[in-house]
C-alpha positions as CSV (number, residue, x, y, z in Angstrom):
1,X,0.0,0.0,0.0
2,X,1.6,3.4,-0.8
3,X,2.2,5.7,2.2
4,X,0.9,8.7,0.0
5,X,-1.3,9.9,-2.7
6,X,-0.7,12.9,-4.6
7,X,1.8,14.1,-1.7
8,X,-1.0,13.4,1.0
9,X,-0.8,10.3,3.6
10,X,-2.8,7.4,2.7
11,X,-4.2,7.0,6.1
12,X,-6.2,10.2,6.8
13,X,-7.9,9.8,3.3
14,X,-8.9,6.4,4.1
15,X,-9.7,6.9,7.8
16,X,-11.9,9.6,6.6
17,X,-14.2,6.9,5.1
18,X,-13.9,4.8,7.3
19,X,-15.3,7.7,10.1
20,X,-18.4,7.8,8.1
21,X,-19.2,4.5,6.5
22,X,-18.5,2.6,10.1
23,X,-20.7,5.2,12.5
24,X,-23.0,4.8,9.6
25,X,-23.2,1.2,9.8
26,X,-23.7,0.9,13.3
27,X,-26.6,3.4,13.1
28,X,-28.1,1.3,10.3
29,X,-27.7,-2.1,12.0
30,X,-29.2,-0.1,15.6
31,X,-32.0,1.0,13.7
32,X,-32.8,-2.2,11.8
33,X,-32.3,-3.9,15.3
34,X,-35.0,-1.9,17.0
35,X,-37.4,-0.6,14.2
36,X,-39.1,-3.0,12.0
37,X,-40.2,-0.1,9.9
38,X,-36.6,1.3,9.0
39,X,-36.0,-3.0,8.9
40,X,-38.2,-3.5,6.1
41,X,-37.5,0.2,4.2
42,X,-33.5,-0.2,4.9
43,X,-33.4,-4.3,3.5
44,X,-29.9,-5.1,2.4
45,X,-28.3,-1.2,3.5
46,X,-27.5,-2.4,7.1
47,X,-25.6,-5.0,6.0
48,X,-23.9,-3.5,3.0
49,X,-22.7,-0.4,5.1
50,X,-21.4,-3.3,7.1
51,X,-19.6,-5.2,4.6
52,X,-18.2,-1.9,3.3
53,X,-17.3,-1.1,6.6
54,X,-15.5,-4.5,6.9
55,X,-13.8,-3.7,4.2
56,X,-12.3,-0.6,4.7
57,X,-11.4,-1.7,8.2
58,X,-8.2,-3.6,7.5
59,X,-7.1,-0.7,5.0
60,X,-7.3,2.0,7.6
61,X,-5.3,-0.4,10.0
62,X,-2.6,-1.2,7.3
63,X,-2.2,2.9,6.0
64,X,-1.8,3.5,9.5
65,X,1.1,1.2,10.1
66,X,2.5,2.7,7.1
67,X,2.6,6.0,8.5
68,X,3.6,4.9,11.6
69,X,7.2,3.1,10.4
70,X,7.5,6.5,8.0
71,X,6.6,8.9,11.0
72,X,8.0,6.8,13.9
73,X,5.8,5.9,16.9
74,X,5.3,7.3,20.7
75,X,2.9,6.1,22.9
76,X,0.5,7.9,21.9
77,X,0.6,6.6,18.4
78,X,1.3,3.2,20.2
79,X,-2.1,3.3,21.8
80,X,-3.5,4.5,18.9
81,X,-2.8,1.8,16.9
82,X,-3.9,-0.6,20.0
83,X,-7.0,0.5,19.4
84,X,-7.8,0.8,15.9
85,X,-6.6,-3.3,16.2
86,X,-9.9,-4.0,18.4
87,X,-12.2,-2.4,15.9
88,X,-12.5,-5.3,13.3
89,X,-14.1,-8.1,15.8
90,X,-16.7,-5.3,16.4
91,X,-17.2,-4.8,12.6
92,X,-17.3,-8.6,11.8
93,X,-20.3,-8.7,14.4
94,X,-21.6,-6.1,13.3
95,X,-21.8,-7.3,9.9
96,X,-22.7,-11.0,10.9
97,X,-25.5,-9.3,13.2
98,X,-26.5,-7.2,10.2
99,X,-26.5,-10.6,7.8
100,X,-28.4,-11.9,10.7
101,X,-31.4,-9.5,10.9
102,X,-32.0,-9.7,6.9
103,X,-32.2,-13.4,7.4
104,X,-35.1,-13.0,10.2
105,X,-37.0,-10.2,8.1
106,X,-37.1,-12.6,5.0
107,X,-38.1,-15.1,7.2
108,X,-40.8,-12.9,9.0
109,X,-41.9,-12.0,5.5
110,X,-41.9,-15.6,4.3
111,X,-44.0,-16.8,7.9
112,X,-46.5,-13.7,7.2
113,X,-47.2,-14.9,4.1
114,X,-48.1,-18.6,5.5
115,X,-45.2,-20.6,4.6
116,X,-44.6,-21.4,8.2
117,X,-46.0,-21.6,11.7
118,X,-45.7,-17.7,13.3
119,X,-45.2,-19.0,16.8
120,X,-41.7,-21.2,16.1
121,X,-38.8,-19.7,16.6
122,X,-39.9,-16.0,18.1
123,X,-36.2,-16.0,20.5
124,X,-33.9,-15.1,16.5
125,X,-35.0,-12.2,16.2
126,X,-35.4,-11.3,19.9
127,X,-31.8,-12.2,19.7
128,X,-30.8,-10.5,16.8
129,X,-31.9,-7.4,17.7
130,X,-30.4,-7.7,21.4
131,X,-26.9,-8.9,19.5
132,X,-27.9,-5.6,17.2
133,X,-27.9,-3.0,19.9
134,X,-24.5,-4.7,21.3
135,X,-23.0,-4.5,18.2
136,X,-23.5,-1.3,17.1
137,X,-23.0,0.3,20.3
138,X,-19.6,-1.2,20.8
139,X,-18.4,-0.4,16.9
140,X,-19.8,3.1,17.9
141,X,-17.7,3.3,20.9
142,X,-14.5,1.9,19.6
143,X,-14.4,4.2,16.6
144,X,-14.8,7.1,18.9
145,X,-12.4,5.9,21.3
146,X,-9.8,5.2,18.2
147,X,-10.6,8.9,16.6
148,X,-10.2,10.5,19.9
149,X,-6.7,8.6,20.6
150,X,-5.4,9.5,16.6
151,X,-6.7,12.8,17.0
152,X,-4.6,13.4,20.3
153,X,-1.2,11.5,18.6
154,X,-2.0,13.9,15.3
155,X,-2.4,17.0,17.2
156,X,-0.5,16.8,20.8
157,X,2.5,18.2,19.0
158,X,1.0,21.6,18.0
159,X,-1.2,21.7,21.0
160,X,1.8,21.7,23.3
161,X,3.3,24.5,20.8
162,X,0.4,26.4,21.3
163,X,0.4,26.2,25.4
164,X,3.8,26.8,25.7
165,X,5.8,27.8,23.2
166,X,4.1,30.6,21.4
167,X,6.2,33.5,22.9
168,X,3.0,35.0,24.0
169,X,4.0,34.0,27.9
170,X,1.5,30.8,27.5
């Protein structure tokens, strides 16, 4: 993977859609998981946002380490990356929760139309919404967490520049 594009790092242009297509998914998935309505309107988008999301998942983490061995690392980069590693068992649930709820609203579909008894089976989707809600909370929480920690490795630099050492007596 190349560390830049057109003189720019790789890993803030991809980061940047990963920060929308993963908070994105998780709303999605949260949504599908506790509205039937949105369920029914939103079909395969929950779980494509998901896939997506999947997707771009192991590209953030691999730009990153490229920056990282052309930047150097500090702990604060360190934890950083820490981090950003726990995000993609949160997006693989995520996306198996998301495949998981499509499954159940065909199924609901196909048992309202009379295929199958209505009464079997009510604890999947019980379930999959309940696994929905986990899911997209913790992907929520861990993206935050990993955009608060690269925010404060991107930035503590000038921020301590700016306290300190701005000839202006601080």
């Amino acid at each position: 993977m190349p560390v830049t594009i057109f003189g720019l790092p790789v890993h803030p242009l991809i980061v940047h859609a990963t920060v929308v297509v993963v908070p994105t998914a998780a709303l999605s998935v949260l949504l599908a998981a506790v509205w039937p309505r949105f369920r029914r309107w939103a079909r395969w988008g929950p779980l494509a946002l998901s896939v997506i999301g999947l997707g771009l998942v192991p590209l953030s983490t691999a730009s990153g380490e490229n920056l990282e061995r052309q930047v150097g690392g500090d702990a604060l980069i360190e934890r950083h990356s820490e981090l950003a590693d726990g995000l993609l068992p949160w997006m693989i649930g995520l996306a198996v929760v998301a495949a998981v709820l499509l499954f159940t609203h065909w199924r609901s579909d196909a048992e309202g139309a009379g295929s199958a008894d209505p009464r079997r089976s009510r604890w999947l989707p019980v379930l999959a919404a309940m696994l929905g809600i986990v899911a997209a909370v913790g992907t929520s929480v861990q993206v935050v967490l990993i955009g608060h920690s690269g925010a404060e490795a991107a930035w503590s630099d000038v921020a301590g520049q700016a306290a300190g050492g701005n000839g202006n007596g601080g």
